[in-house]
GUMAR-293415 format. One line per 2 residues: number of its first residue (from 1); their letters; for each residue x, y, z of C-alpha. Coordinates in Angstrom, 3 decimals, m for minus. Last residue first. Layout:
<sites>
NUM = a = X/Y/Z; ... $
</sites>
This chain:
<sites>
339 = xx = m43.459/m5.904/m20.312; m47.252/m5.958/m21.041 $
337 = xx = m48.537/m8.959/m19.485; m51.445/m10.167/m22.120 $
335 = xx = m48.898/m13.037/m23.615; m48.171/m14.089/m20.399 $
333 = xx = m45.076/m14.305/m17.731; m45.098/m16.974/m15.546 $
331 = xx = m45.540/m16.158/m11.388; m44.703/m15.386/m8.347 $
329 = xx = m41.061/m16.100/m8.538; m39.353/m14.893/m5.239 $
327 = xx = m36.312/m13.162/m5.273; m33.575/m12.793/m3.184 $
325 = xx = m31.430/m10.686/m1.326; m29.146/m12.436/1.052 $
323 = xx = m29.397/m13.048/5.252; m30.790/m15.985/5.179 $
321 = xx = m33.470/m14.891/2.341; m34.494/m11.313/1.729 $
319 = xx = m37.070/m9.968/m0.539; m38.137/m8.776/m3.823 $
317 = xx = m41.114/m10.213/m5.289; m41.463/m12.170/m8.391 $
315 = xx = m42.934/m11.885/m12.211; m41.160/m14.820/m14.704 $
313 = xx = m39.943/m15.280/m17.976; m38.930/m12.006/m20.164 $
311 = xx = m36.052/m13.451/m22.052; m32.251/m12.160/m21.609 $
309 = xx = m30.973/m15.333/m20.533; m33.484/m15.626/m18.493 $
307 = xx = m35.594/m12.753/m17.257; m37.210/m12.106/m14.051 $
305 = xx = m39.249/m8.813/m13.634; m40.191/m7.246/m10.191 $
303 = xx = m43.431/m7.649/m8.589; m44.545/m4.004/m6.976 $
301 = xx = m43.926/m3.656/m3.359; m40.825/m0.771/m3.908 $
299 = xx = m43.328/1.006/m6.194; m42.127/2.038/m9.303 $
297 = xx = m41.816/4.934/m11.136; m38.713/5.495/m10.164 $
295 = xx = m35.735/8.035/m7.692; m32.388/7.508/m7.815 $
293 = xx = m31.241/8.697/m4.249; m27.397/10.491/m4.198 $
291 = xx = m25.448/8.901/m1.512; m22.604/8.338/m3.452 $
289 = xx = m22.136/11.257/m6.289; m24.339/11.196/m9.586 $
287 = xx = m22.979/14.611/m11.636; m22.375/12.374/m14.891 $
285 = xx = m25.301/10.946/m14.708; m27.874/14.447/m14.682 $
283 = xx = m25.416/15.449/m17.693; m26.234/12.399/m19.986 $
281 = xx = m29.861/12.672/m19.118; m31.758/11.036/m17.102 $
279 = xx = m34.954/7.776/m17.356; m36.274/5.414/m15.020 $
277 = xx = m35.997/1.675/m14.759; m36.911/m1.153/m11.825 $
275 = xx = m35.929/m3.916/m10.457; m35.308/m6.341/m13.146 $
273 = xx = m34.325/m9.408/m11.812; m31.270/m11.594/m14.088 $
271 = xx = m30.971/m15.508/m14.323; m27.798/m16.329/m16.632 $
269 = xx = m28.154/m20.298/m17.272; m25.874/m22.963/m16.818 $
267 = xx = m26.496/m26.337/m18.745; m27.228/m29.109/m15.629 $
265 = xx = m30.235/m29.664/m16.595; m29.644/m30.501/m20.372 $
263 = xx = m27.166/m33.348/m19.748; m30.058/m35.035/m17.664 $
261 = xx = m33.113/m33.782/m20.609; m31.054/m35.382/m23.083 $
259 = xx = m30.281/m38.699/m20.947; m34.053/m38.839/m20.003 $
257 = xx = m35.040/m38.250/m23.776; m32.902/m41.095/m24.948 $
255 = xx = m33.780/m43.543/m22.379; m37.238/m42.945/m22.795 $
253 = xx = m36.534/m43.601/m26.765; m35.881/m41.428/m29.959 $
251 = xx = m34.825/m43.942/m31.864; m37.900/m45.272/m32.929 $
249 = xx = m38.712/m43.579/m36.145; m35.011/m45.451/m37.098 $
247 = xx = m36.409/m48.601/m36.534; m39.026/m47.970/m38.719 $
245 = xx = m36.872/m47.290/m41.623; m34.570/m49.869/m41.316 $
243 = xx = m37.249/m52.381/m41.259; m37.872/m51.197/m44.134 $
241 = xx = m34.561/m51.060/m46.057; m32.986/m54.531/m44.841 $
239 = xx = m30.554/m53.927/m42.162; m32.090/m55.807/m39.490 $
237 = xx = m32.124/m58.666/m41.595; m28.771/m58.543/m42.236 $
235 = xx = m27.775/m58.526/m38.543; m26.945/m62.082/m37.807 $
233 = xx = m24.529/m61.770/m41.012; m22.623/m58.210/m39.351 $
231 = xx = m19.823/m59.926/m38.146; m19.833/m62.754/m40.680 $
229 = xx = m19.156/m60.339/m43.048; m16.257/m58.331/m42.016 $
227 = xx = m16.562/m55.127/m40.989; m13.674/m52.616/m41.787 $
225 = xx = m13.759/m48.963/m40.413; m11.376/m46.511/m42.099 $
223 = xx = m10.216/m43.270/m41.073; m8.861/m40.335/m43.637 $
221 = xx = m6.779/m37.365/m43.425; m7.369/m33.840/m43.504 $
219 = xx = m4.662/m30.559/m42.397; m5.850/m27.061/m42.630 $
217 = xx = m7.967/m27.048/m39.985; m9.051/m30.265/m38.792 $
215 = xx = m10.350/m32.484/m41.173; m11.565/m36.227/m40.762 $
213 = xx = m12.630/m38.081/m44.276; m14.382/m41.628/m43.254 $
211 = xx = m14.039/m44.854/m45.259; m16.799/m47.619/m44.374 $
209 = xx = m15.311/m50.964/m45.473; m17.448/m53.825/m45.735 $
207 = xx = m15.668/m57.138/m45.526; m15.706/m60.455/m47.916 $
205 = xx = m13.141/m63.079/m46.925; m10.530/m63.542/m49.746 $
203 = xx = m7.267/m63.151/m47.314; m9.120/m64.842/m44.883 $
201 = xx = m10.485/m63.061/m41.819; m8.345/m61.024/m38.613 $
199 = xx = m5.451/m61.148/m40.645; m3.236/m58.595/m39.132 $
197 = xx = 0.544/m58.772/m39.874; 0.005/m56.367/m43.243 $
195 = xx = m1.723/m53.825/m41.008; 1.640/m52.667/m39.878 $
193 = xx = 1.405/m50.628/m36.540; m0.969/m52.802/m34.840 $
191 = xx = m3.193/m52.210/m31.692; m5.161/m54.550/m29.987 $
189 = xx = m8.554/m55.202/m27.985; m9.978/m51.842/m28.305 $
187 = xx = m13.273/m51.853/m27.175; m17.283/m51.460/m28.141 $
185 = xx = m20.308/m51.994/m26.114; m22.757/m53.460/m27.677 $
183 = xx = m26.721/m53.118/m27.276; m28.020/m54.336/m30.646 $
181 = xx = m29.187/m52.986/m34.252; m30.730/m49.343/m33.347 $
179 = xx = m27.536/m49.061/m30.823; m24.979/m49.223/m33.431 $
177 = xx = m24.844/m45.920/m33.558; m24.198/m44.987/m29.913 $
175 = xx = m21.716/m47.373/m29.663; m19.783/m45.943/m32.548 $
173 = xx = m19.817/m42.684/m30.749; m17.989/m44.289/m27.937 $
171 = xx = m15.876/m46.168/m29.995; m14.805/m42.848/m31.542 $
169 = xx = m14.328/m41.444/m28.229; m11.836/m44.453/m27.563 $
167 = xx = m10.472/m43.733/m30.869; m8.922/m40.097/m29.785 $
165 = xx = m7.871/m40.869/m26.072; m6.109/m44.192/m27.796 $
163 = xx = m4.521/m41.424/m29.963; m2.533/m40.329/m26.769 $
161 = xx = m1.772/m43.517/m25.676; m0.371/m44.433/m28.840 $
159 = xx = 1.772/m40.987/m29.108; 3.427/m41.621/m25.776 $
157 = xx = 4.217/m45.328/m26.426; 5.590/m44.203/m29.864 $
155 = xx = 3.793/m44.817/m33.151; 5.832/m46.813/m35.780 $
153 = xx = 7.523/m44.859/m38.034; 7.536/m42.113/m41.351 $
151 = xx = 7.269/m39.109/m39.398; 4.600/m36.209/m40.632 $
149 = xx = 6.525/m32.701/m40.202; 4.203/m30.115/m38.762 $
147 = xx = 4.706/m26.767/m40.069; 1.883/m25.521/m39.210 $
145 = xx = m0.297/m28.023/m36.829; m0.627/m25.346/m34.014 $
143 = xx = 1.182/m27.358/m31.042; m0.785/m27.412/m27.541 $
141 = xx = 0.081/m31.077/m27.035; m2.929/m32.218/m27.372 $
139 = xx = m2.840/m30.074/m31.164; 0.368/m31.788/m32.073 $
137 = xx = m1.136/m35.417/m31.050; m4.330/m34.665/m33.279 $
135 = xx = m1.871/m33.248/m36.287; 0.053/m36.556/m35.680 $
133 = xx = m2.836/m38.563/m36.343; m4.571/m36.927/m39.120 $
131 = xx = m1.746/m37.742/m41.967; m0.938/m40.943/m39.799 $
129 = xx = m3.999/m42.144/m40.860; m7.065/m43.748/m38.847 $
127 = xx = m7.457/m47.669/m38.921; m10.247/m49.216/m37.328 $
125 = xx = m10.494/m53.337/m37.933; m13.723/m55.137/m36.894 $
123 = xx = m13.589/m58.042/m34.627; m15.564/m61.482/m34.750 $
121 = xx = m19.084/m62.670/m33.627; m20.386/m59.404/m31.352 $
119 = xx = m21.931/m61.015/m28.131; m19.043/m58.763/m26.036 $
117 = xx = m17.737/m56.423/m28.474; m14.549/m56.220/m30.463 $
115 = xx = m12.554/m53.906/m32.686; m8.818/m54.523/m33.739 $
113 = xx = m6.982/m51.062/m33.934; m4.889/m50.686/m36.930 $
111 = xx = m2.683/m46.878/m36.571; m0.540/m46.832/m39.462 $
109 = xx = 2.840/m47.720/m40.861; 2.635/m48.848/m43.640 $
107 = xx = m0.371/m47.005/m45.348; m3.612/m49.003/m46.243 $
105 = xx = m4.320/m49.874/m49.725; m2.866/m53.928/m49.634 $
103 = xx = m4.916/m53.899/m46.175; m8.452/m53.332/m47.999 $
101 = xx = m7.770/m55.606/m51.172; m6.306/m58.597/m49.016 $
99 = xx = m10.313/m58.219/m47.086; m12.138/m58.504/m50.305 $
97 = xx = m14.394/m55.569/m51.484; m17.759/m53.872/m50.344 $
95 = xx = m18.151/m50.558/m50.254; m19.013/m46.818/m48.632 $
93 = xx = m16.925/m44.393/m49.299; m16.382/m40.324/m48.149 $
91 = xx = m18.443/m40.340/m44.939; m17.798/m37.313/m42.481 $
89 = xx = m15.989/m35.998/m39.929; m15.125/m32.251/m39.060 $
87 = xx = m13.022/m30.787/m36.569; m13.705/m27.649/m35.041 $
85 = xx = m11.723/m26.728/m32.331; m11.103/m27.387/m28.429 $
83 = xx = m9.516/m30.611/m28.833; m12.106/m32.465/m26.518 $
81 = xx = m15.156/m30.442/m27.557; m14.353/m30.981/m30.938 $
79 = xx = m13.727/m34.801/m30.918; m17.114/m35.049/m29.449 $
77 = xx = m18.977/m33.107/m32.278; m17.111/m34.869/m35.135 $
75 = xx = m17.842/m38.004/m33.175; m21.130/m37.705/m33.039 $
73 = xx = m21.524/m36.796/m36.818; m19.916/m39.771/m38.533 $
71 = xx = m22.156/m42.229/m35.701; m25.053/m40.731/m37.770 $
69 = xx = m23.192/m41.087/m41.131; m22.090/m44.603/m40.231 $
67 = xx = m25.660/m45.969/m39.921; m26.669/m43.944/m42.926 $
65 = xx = m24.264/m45.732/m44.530; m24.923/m49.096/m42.931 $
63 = xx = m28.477/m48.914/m44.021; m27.389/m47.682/m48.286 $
61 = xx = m25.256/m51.036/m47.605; m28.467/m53.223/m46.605 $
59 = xx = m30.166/m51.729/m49.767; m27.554/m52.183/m52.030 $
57 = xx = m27.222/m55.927/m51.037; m24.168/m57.097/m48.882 $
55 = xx = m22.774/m60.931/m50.224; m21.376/m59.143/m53.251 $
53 = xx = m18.434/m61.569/m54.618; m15.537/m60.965/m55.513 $
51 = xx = m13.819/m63.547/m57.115; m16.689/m65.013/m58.381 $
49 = xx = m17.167/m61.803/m60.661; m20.779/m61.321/m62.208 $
47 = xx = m21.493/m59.979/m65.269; m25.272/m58.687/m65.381 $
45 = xx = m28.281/m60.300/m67.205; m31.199/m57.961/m67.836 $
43 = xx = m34.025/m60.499/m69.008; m36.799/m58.752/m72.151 $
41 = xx = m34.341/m60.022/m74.952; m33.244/m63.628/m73.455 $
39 = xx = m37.210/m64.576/m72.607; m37.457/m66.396/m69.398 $
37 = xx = m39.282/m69.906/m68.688; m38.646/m70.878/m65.160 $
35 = xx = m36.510/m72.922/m63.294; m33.432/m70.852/m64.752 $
33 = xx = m31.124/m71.740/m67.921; m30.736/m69.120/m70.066 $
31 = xx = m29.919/m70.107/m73.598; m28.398/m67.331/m75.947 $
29 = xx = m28.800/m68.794/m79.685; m25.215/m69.515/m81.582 $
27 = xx = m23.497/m67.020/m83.081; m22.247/m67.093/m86.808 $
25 = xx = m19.526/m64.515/m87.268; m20.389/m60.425/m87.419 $
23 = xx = m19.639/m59.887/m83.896; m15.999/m59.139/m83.576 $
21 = xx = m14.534/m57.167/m87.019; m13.325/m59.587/m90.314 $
19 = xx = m11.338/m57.478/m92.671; m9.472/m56.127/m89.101 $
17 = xx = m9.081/m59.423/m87.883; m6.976/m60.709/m90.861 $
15 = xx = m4.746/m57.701/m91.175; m3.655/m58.510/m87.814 $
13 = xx = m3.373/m61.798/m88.389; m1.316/m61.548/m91.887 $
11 = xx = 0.777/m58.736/m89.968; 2.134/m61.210/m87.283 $
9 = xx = 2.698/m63.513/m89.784; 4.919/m61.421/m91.909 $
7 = xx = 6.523/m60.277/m88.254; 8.028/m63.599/m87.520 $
5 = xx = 5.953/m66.323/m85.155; 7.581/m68.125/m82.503 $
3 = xx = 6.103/m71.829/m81.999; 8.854/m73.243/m84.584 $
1 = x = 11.680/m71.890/m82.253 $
</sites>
């Protein structure tokens, strides 16, 4: 009971350290030890917390962001074409933090998919929302995402192979991305429902966590990808601002153009032949009967007009092939062909 202190002595201190404010007692000269000579006024010193550590310099993270971004936009533009509306991802967060910090803020339960790679050192963790989940598995299953009620449970069988339709695009995107650092080809190798059960690292292992905002329609939700350190250590140098850079001036590759120019040959286009025009009126039209000759300006033997998709593109003659009508390009269209 002597250690307690009563409320005269409580008011003596306080009263004590308001007379006397922080800073005005004697203060010893700042040292800075270093292996060179540096002057305490001119040197920026910064706190630093050993219990979290940044192993990930600003530069390398700005590289992973715009690393993310690109693989951000793929897979907005795949998941649209494969639920038939617009759906829009982007990055919201990009830090470092400790790996007990990132599952203690993740939702229980929740989709956790462990990420690996062949000659990838360690998985990555990919965890997408319920909040965004079940509007995905409503739309699949033709729903419109109203009134959608958002269950508070485990994933069924149904639902996870549903989703895994969802994240294996993602993969597929994130592939694509990570191309500029090393061929990989990304998989699932587990799924988790409670993130807590999952310790892919130590609870104190520094990771890199990428947070992604995902809307579609009225409803949004988020998506987290999780790198641990020692997954992405052999690439740090990669990652450093200018080498960066000229990597990315190299991304568009032979094997990039050739798969472009493959998905672009096989886009349909509308291919239409002029034949010929002339001019009536409104009552001349309305008489026409079958039989009745149209008669033009032009000659049956004169080249006929090619357009695609509604541009002027090629002169041809008419003819017949195997039994069909056809045309016969002749040649391009100029800039001193009046048309």
């Amino acid at each position: 009971m002597s250690d307690l202190l009563d409320q005269g002595a409580i008011d003596a201190l306080l009263a004590q350290a308001a007379a006397s404010p922080a800073g005005e007692g004697p203060r010893g000269p700042e040292l800075i030890f270093s292996r060179k000579q540096r002057d305490p006024e001119t040197t920026e010193i910064r706190v630093y917390d050993f219990k979290r550590p940044e192993r990930v310099s600003k530069d390398q993270m700005r590289a992973l962001q715009t690393l993310h971004e690109g693989f951000a936009r793929n897979f907005g533009a795949s998941l649209s074409g494969f639920l038939r509306t617009i759906v829009e991802v982007k990055v919201a967060t990009c830090e470092q933090m400790t790996y007990s910090e990132f599952t203690s803020g993740l939702p229980n339960p929740t989709s956790f998919n462990l990420v690996g790679a062949e000659g990838l050192e360690g998985q990555m963790c990919l965890e997408v929302s319920p909040l965004i989940i079940y509007p995905i598995i409503d739309r699949l299953l033709g729903g419109s995402s109203q009134e959608l009620f958002i269950p508070q449970r485990p994933m069924t069988q149904i639902e996870t192979r549903l989703i895994n339709s969802v994240t294996s695009r993602g993969l597929v995107a994130l592939t694509e991305a990570w191309v500029t650092m090393k061929q990989l080809t990304f998989r699932i190798n587990s799924t988790e429902s409670n993130p807590q059960l999952v310790q892919i690292v130590p609870p104190n292992e520094v990771v890199v966590v990428i947070a992604f905002e995902l809307k579609l329609g009225n409803r949004a939700g988020t998506m987290n990808l999780c790198i641990p350190f020692n997954v992405i250590e052999p690439f740090m140098d990669q990652l450093s601002s200018q080498n960066w850079f000229t990597s990315a001036k190299n991304t568009r590759s032979k094997e990039t153009e050739a798969l472009i120019k493959k998905n672009l040959q096989r886009a349909p286009m509308q291919v239409t032949g002029l034949l010929a025009e002339t001019t009536m009126t409104v009552g001349e039209l309305l008489t026409l009967t079958p039989g009745d000759i149209v008669v033009t300006e032009k000659r049956a033997s004169t080249p006929v007009l090619v357009s695609v998709e509604g541009e002027k593109k090629y002169f041809a003659q008419i003819g017949q092939y195997r039994g069909n009508r056809a045309l016969r390009v002749l040649r391009e269209v100029t800039e001193t062909d009046r048309v």
